[in-house]
TIMARBA-724301 format. One record per residue (C-alpha): z, x, y negated. Coordinates in steps of 0.5 Angstrom, whole numbers, plus 500, padded with zeros to 3 digits. Layout:
N
   pz   px   py
    Z    X    Y
...
//
This chain:
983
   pz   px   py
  500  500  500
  498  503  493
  503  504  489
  504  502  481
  502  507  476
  506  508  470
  501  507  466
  500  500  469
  507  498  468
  507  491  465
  510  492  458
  515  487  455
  512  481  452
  517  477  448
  515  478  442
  521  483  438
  522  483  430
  520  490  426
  523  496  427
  527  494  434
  527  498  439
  525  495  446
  525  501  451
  521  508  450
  513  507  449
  514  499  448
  516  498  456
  522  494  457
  529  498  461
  530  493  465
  523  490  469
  521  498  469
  526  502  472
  526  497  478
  519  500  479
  521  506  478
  527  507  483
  521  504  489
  517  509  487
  522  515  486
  525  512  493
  519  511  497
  514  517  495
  516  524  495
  512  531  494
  509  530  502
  507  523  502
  504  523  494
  498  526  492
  499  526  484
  507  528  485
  507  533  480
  505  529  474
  507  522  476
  514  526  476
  513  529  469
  512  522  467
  518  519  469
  523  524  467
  520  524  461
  521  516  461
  528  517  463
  530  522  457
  527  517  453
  531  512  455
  538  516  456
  538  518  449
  536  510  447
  542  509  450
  546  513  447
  544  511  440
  546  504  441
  539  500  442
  537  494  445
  536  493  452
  541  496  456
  547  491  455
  547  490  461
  551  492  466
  545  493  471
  541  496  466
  545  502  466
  547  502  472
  540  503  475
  538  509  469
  543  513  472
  540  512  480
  534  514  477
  536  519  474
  540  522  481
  535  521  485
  530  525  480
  535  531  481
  535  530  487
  527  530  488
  526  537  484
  532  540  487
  528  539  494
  522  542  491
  526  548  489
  528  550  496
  522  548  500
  517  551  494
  522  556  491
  524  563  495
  529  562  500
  535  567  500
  532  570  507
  526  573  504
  529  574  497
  535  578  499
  535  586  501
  537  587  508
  544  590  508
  543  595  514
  536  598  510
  535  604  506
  533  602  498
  530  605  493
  527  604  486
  522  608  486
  515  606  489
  514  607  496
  510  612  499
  508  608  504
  507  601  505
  511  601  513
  517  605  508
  521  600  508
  522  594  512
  521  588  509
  521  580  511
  514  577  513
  513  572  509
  508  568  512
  514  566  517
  515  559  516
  522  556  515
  522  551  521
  521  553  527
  518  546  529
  514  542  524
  515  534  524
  509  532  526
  505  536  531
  498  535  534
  497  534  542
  497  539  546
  491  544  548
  491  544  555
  489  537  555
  481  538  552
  479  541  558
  484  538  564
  483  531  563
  486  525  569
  486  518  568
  493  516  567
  494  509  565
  488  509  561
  490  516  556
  486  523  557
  493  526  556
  501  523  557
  502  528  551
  497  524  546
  503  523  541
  508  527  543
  510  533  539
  510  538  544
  506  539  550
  508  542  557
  508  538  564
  517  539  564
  521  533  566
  524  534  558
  517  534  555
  516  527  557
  522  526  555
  521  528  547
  515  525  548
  519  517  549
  524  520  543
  518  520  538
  515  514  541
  522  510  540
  522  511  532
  515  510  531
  517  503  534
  524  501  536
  524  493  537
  519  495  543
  518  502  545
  513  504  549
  513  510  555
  509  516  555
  509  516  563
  511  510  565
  512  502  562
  519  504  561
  522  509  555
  526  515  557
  530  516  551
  532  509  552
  535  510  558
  538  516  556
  542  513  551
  544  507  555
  547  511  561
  550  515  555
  553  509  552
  555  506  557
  559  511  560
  563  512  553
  564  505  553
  567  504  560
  571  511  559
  573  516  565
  573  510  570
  565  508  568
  564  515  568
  567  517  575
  564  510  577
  556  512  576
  556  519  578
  548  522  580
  547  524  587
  543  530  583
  544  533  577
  538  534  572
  536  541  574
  534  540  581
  530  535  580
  522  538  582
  518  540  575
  510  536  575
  508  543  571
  504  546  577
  497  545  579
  494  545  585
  486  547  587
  481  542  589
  475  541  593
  471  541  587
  474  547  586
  478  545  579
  486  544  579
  490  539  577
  497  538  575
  502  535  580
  505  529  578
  513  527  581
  513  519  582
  515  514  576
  523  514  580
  524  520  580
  523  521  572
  527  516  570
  533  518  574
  531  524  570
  533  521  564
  540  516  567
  543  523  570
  541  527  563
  544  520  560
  551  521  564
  551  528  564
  551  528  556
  557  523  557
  561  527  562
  561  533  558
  563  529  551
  569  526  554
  571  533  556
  570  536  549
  574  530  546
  579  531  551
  582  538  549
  587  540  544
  585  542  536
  587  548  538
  582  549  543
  577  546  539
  578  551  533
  577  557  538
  571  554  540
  568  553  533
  563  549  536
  566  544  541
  559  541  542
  556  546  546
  561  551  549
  568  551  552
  571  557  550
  577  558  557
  582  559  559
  588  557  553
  591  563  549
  598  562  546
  598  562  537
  602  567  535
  608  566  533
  611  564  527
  616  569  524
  623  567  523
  625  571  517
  618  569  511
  617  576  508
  617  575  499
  614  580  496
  615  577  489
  611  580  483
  616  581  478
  617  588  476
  623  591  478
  630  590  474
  631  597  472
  624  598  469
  624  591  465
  626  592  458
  633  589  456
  629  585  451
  624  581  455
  631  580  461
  634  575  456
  628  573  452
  631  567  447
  636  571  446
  637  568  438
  636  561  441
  640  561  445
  647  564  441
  645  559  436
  644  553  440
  652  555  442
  654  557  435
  651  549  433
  654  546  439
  661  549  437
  660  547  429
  659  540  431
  664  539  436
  668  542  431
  666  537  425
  667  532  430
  673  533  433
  676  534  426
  672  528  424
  676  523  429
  683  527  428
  682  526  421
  681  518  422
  686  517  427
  691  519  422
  689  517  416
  686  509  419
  693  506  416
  692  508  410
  687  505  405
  686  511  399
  682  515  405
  675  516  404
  670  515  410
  667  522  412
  660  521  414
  657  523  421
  654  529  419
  658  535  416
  653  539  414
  649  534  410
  645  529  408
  650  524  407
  650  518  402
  656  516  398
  659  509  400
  665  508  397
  669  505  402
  675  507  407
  676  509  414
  679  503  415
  674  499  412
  668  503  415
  671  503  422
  671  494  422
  665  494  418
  661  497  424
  664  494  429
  663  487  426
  656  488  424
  655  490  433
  659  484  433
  655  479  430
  648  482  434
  652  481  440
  654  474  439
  646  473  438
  645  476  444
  650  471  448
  646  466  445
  640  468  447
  643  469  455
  646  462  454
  639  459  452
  635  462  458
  641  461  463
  646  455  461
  652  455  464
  659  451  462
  662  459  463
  657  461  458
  659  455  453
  666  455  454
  664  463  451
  661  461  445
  666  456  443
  672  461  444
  667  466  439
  666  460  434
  674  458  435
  676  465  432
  671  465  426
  673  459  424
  681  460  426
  685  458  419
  693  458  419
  693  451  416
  687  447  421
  690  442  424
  684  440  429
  685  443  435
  679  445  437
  680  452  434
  686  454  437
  684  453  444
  691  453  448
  687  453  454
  687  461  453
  693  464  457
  694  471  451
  696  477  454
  703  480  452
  701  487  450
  693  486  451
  691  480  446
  699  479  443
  703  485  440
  710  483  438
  711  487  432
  719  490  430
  723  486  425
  722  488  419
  729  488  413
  725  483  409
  723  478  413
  728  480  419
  724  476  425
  720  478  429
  712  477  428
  706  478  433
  699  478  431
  692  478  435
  690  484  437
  682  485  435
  676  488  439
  673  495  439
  668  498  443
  671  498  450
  673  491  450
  666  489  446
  662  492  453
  665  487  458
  662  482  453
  655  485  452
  655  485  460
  655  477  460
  648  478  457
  645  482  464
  640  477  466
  642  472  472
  639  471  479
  637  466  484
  640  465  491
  633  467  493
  632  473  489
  640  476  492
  637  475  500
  634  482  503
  629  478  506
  626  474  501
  622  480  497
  615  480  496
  612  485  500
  605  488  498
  605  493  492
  601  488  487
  606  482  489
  612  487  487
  609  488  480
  607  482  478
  614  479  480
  618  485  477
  613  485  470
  614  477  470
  621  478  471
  622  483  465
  617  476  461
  623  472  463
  629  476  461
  625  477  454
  628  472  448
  623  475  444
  617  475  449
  618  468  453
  624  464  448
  630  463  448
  633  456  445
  640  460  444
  643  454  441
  638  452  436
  639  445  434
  645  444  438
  649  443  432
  657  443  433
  658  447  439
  664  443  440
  660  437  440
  653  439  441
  647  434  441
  644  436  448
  637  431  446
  636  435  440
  637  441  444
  633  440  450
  627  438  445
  627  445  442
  628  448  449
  622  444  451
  618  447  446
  619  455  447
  616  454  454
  611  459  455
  605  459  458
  601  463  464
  596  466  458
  602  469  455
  606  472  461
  599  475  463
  598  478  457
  606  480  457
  605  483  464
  597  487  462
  601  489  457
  597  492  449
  600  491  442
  607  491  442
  608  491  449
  607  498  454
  600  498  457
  600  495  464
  596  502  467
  598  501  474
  594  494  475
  591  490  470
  591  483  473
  586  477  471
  587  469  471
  585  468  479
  590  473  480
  596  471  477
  594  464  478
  596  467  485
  601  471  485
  604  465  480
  605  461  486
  608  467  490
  613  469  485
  615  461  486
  616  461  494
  620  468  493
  625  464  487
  623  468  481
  620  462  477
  618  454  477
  611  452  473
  607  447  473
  599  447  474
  595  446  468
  590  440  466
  586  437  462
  590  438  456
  595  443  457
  594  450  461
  599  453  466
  607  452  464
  612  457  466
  619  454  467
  625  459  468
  628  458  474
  635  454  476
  639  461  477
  645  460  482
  649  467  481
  651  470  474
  654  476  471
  660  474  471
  661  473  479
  661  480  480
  668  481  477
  673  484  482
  679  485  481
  684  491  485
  689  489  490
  691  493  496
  689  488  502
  687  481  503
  694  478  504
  696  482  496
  690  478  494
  693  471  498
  700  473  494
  697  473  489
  693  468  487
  698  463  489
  702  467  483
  697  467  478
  695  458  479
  703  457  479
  703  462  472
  698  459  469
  700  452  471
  707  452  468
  702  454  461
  699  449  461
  704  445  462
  708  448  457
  702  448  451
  700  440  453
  707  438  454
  705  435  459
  711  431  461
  710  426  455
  708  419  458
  701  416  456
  698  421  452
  691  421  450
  684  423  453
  684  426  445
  690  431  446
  686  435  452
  679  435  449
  675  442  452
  681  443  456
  678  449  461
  672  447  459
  669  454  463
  669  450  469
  665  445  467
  668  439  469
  668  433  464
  673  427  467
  678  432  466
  682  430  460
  681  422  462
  684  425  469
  690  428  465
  691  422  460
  691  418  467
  696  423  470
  701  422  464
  701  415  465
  704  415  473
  711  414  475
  712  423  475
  706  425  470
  708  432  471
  707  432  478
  700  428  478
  698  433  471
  700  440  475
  696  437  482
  690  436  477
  690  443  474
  691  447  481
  684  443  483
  681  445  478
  683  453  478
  679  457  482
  682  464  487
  678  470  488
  674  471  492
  672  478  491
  677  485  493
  676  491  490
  679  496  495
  686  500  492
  690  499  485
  688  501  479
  690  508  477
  698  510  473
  697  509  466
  690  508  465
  686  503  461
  685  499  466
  691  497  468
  694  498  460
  688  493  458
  689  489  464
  681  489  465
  677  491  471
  673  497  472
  666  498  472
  665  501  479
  669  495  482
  663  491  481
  659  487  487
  653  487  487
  647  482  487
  646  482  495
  653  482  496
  654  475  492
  648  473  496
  651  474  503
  657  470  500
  654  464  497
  650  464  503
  656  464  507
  660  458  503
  654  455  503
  656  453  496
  655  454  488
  659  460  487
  665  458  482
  668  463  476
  674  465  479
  681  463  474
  682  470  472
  677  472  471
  675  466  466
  681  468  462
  680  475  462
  672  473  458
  674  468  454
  680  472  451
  676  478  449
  671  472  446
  676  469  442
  679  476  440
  671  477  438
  671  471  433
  678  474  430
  674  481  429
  668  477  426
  672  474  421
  676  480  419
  670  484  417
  666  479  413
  674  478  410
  672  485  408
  665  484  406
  668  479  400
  673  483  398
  668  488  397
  663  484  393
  668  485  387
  664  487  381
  666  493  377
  669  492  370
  662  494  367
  659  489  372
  653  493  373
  655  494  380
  660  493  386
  666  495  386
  668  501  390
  674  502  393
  674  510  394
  671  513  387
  666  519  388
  671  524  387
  677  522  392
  670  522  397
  669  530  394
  675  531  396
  676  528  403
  670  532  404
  672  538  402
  678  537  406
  674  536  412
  670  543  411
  676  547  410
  679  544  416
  673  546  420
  673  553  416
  680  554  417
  682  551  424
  687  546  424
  691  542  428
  695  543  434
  690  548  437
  687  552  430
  679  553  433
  677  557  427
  669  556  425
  664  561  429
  662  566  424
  654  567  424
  655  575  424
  659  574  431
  653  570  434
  647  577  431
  651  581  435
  650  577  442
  644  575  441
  641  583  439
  647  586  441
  643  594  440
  641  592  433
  634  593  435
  631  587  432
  636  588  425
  634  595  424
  627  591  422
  630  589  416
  634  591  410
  642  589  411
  641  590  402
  636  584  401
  637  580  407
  642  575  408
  645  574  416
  642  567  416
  634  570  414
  634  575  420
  638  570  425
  632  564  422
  625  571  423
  629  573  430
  629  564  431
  620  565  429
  620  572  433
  621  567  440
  618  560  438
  613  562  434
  610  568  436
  611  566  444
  612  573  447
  610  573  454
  617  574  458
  618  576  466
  625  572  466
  624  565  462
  631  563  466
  639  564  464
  642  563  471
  648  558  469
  653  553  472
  653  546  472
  657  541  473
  655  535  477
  657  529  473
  659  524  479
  667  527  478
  671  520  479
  680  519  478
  684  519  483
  690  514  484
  695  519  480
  689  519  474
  687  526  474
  680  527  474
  676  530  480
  670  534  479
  664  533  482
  660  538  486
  658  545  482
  652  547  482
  649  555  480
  641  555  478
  637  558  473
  636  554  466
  630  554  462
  632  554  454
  628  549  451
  621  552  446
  622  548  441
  629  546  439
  629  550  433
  624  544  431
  628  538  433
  629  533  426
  636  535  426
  634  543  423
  628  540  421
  628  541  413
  621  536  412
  617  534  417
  609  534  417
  605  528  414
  602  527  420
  605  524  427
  603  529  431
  601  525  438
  595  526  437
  595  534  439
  597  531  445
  591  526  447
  586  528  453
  580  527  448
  583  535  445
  583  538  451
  580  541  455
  578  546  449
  571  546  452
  571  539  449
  571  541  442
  565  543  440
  560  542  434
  562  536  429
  568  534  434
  571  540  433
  570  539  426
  573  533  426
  579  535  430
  580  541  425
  581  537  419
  585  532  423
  582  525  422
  584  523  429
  591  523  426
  595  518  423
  597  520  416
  603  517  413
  602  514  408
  607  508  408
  614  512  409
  617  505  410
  613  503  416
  618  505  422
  611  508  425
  610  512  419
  618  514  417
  620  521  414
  627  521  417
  633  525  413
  631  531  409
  635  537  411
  635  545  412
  633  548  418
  638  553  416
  644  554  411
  643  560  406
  647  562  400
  648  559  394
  648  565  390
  644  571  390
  650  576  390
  651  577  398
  644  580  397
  646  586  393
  651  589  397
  657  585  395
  663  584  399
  669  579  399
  669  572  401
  662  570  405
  660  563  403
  656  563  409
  662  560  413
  663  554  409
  655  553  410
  653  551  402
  646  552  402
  641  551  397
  635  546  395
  629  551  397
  628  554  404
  624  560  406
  618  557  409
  617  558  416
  610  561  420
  607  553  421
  609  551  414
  605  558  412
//
């Protein structure tokens, strides 16, 4: 069949606007590279005539089309499009390089011999040298032959053909020759394939007795083993001589060749089953396992038991002192500021712990060194402002873990906080005092002395700190289902488990997926729960915003393990579904896919467990905590008084969630013994624990001065799925461990409210009325700062730990003075050669032989004993590797570049054979990087100025003078030295 030419390619016949480019030459892409990838894939150099220059046409065609692509023009919009030039473009490659190696000079003919003499000088002779034939062909056997010569002049009249070797590749009267002759006859036709002897094709018969027995395995083969082997049967390759006097080749029968071919077909089999039966070993020693067995079995050599290292590090004593300790400066640095922050710190803490009770003691800022803006307020003050303002951001998030988990725990909570905000001495309603909450003498209340002036004594709520504020924060941990604690309801496959666990993120997210919090409710105390469940309801998310949470981009990390489509989701949607995690309703006409939180069973709160030495100390003790809290209650309610109203036990124990409990206490009250029948109602209202943490709380800890639990006592989410499986029922609160909760909440609204008490009392303008009210003046904040520095300087306190002096730390780091030597002692101060020995390590990296410092390390996993001393953990020793860059953390920083530099680290720069020509340029004068322009977007923040290093305030110490150096005080100017990179 003729093939297309280029030149009569159909052209594009849609009528285009001016000037738009339809494909090279006019011809649209996409009709004529499919004609093209026929030819390319049809024709080659043997079977085309005009190879060469319809080749050239096509190459320059696809250049053509390859750089339209580049540039942007019309007609490969399609994927498919693009696809196919790039095939072409293979196979074109493909096409010159098989014309280079059957054309081109093969290595053989090219390459000296290695064993012959060369010269260059002319030979003298032309047998001189020995040189390749270069008329020998490169294959020994060609492709297609033509018949054989013998049969020209000794014709027979087998079934009508001059010669059974007509079509045959070889000639010859051997078994095999007939058998290569089939062998060419089966690929010229394989549905029916002809034989060259007989009706039937010998290589067929090969193959299927091959076939068969590789099927059947060794029982198959052992079952059709050939009487004889291949090579004893007889030849047809000899003649005999005539009456007429020519000769004739003597032919076997058509039997004994196609056994031939069945016993040749077995013996392959055999023999493969025989190489697939020896080891690799075996198989690597032969090199060839198809055509030679080398035996018998030799034994590997042994391993050695000792590894021999020969390390390429030179040896200690020829290394130089400086290159065995290579950051020296950075690392005595690294100590000296580590020793000055814990000093400053230390100090810090000391100073207001002595000073919180006072009220004219100014605050000390974080950083001693600088910078530090002035706020005019007191230790006090600045302590119970910071702790109100986390406050305020943990009561909403209390809100938001309520809105995506309600519970009458969790509201029973936000009640206590919003009871403690609104408590006032002279309020009347109840609600706000929350008599329900049995105070803890020594914890929630301390009694106070009597003083002379009032002569009783007195007791005041404890406030909350930061210890007794992360029980609350752990409230907010998300909560699970029954089926999400059970070890065989977990998904399985990789893309249900990320799916599951990025939807879960989704759902724990108020800010992604909503959460109502109690918008809408109005008065906690008596919310309006239609109102609230209207809002709730609008919050609901939709499949199209968790897929995109779950894909990731925009504010959220990008998904780069899976990026999963609509069809997908909609699928692993229902599996998360079946495993517990969420509930959703299909999409319809109108509405898409709504994704519902699910009803979780299993809250943070179950997970308290409180110490007792065994399971009859947590019986006792259980029946002692309900009789105590009993008799509280009883006391608080005056529940002995007949006929109370339902009104006096409003949210009476409302964490249980029961809300026909006051009415069944106004309706104790009125029986012949109220007392009684109220105190039966409380005890079934009042859970015992369930859970055990194993020992006792240690002597004079905080957990048994605070009477809280410990961390390292929680149960863990398995653990309360085995014993609500158990119970068979909804796992309540425990008693205790309620009271314990809402005390801290109730405490908590205490604490908000004493600090927006000192947020109004600073409001105070001055007498100017140009500004605030300071309740320290600058000059108290000088002192106090001053008196801290000093106190750093000095060494105060029980134990005086003195500052460290910078010319200690030159003196480890360049114990022979050889780097000082550098610099004249008269013009440069200490700070200046610690600040060029900081450059001479970072900056100019110096290759190094030993980048390590063997050191000790402390595993963190220590714990406290019964008697509570701290038990370390195991030590380890290893090599430390000091950090490159900490001279340039923010902290010693002094300006920070106008860029951000996450680009440096983008895979578009490296590697740097990347960065050639205009992208080169265009990386040099940074364009790919972001400048900060706008220093108030969080992205684009400069951070605090500060210098790297202090330096001295005046010039003096550099002209030799003596006394007092300033350095230690670490005073430092307003301009720093600048360094190489600023350079």
């Amino acid at each position: 069949m003729a093939r297309p030419e280029l030149e009569s390619l159909p052209k594009q016949t849609v009528v285009l606007e001016q000037n738009v480019s339809t494909g090279p030459e006019g011809r649209d892409p996409s009709i004529t590279l499919k004609y093209i990838l026929n030819f390319l894939t049809d024709e080659d150099q043997y079977r085309y005539q005009e190879w060469k220059p319809r080749l050239q046409l096509i190459k320059k065609y696809l250049r053509e089309a390859e750089k339209a692509l580049d540039a942007g023009e019309l007609g490969y919009e399609q994927r498919r499009v693009r696809a196919m030039l790039k095939d072409a473009l293979i196979i074109v490659d493909v096409h010159e390089r098989i014309g280079k190696r059957s054309d081109g000079p093969t290595p053989w003919s090219t390459a000296k011999l290695s064993s012959q003499p060369s010269s260059k000088r002319l030979p003298s002779s032309l047998d001189q040298f020995l040189q390749a034939d270069s008329g020998k062909p490169r294959f020994k056997r060609r492709r297609i032959d033509y018949p054989s010569s013998f049969s020209n002049h000794r014709k027979a009249d087998i079934g009508g053909s001059t010669s059974p070797f007509a079509i045959g590749t070889r000639g010859g009267t051997n078994l095999i020759d007939f058998l290569i002759s089939d062998e060419e006859l089966f690929f010229e036709n394989a549905l029916v394939p002809q034989g060259s002897f007989s009706s039937v094709n010998l290589f067929k018969l090969d193959n299927d007795r091959y076939e068969l027995c590789l099927k059947g395995g060794l029982k198959e083969t052992l079952k059709r083993i050939p009487w004889r082997s291949p090579n004893v049967i007889p030849d047809i390759g000899k003649f005999q001589t005539t009456t007429q006097g020519t000769q004739r080749p003597i032919y076997t029968s058509t039997d004994n060749i196609q056994e031939f071919a069945i016993s040749r077909g077995w013996q392959r089999a055999a023999i493969q089953q025989c190489m697939n039966a020896f080891s690799s070993y075996e198989n690597r020693i032969v090199n060839t396992p198809w055509r030679r067995v080398v035996l018998p079995f030799t034994e590997p050599l042994p391993m050695p038991k000792e590894l021999v290292y020969y390390p390429r590090a030179l040896a200690p004593e020829k290394v130089h002192h400086s290159l065995k300790d290579p950051y020296s400066f950075i690392h005595q640095y690294g100590k000296y500021n580590e020793l000055m922050n814990v000093l400053g710190s230390w100090t810090r803490r000391r100073y207001n712990d002595e000073n919180m009770p006072e009220f004219q003691r100014s605050a000390l800022p974080d950083n001693f060194i600088g910078p530090y803006v002035y706020h005019g307020l007191s230790v006090y003050d600045s302590h119970w402002l910071k702790i109100g303002s986390y406050l305020k951001r943990l009561r909403v998030l209390l809100q938001d873990a309520f809105g995506m988990a309600p519970r009458s725990f969790m509201l029973s909570i936000l009640r206590d906080i919003e009871a403690g905000i609104g408590f006032d001495p002279l309020q009347t309603d109840p609600k706000y005092n929350r008599n329900d909450c049995m105070r803890r003498i020594g914890v929630d209340v301390v009694n106070t002395p009597a003083s002379e002036s009032s002569g009783t004594a007195q007791s005041h709520l404890q406030l909350l700190d930061e210890a007794d504020a992360a029980w609350l924060r752990f409230l907010c941990e998300p909560s699970r289902t029954a089926k999400m604690c059970d070890p065989d309801q977990q998904p399985e496959d990789n893309l249900s488990i990320l799916f599951i666990n990025r939807l879960q993120n989704f759902l724990e997210d108020p800010n992604a997926s909503g959460s109502p919090g109690v918008t809408g409710a109005g008065d906690i105390f008596n919310p309006d729960t239609e109102a609230w469940g209207r809002h709730q309801s609008s919050l609901i998310p939709t499949l199209e915003q968790a897929l995109a949470y779950i894909n990731g981009g925009g504010s959220v990390d990008t998904n780069e393990t899976y990026q999963f489509s609509r069809v997908e989701a909609e699928i692993y949607l229902q599996r998360a579904a079946y495993f517990g995690r969420c509930q959703y309703i299909p999409a319809d006409a109108n509405n898409d896919t709504i994704i519902i939180r699910p009803a979780y069973e299993l809250h943070p709160e179950h997970r308290i467990a409180w110490r007792h030495e065994n399971k009859q100390a947590l019986d006792s003790y259980n029946t002692s905590y309900k009789q105590t809290l009993v008799d509280y209650l009883t006391g608080v309610y005056n529940l002995k008084r007949r006929y109370a109203s339902p009104n006096q036990f409003t949210h009476i124990l409302d964490h249980v969630g029961d809300r026909e409990l006051p009415f069944l206490l106004a309706r104790a009250t009125s029986s012949g013994d109220p007392e009684k029948e109220a105190r039966e109602v409380l005890s079934r209202q009042i859970h015992d624990e369930y859970l055990r943490g194993r020992g006792s709380y240690p002597e004079n800890g905080r957990a048994r001065r605070r009477q809280e639990p410990m961390w390292e006592d929680l149960a863990s989410w398995n653990l309360l799925g085995r014993v609500q499986r158990r119970k068979k029922t909804r796992l309540p609160v425990p008693e205790k461990t309620a009271q314990f909760f809402r005390n801290l909440a109730y405490r908590m609204g205490r604490t908000i409210a004493h600090a927006e008490e000192i947020e109004r009392r600073l409001q105070i303008s001055d007498p100017t009325g140009t500004s605030r009210w300071k309740a320290i003046s600058r000059t108290a904040f000088n002192n106090d700062y001053n008196y801290w520095r000093e106190s750093i300087r000095r060494g105060t306190g029980e134990i005086p730990f003195k500052q460290p002096t910078i010319q200690r730390v030159l003196e480890m780091a360049d114990p022979n003075r050889e780097f000082q030597s550098q610099f004249d002692k008269d013009k440069t101060s200490d700070w200046d050669i610690l600040r060029e020995g900081m450059i001479n390590e970072c900056v100019l990296n110096r290759n190094t032989l030993y980048p390590g410092r063997k050191a000790i390390i402390e595993d963190s996993s220590g714990h406290y004993n019964n008697n509570g001393e701290w038990v370390r953990g195991q030590m380890f020793q290893g090599v430390k590797r000091p950090s490159l860059w900490k001279w340039a953390t923010n902290a010693q920083r002094r300006y920070q570049a106008p860029f951000t530099r996450y680009a440096f680290f983008s895979m578009m720069r490296w590697p740097v054979e990347n960065q050639r020509g205009p992208w080169k340029q265009f990386l040099t004068s940074r364009q790919d990087e972001i400048k900060r322009i706008n220093p108030r977007h969080p992205g684009q923040a400069y951070g605090i100025l500060a210098p790297r290093i202090p330096i001295l305030v005046t010039r003096q110490a550099f002209q030799g003078s003596k006394g007092d150096n300033s350095q230690e005080s670490g005073s430092w100017t307003e301009g720093t030295k600048d360094t190489a990179s600023d350079q």
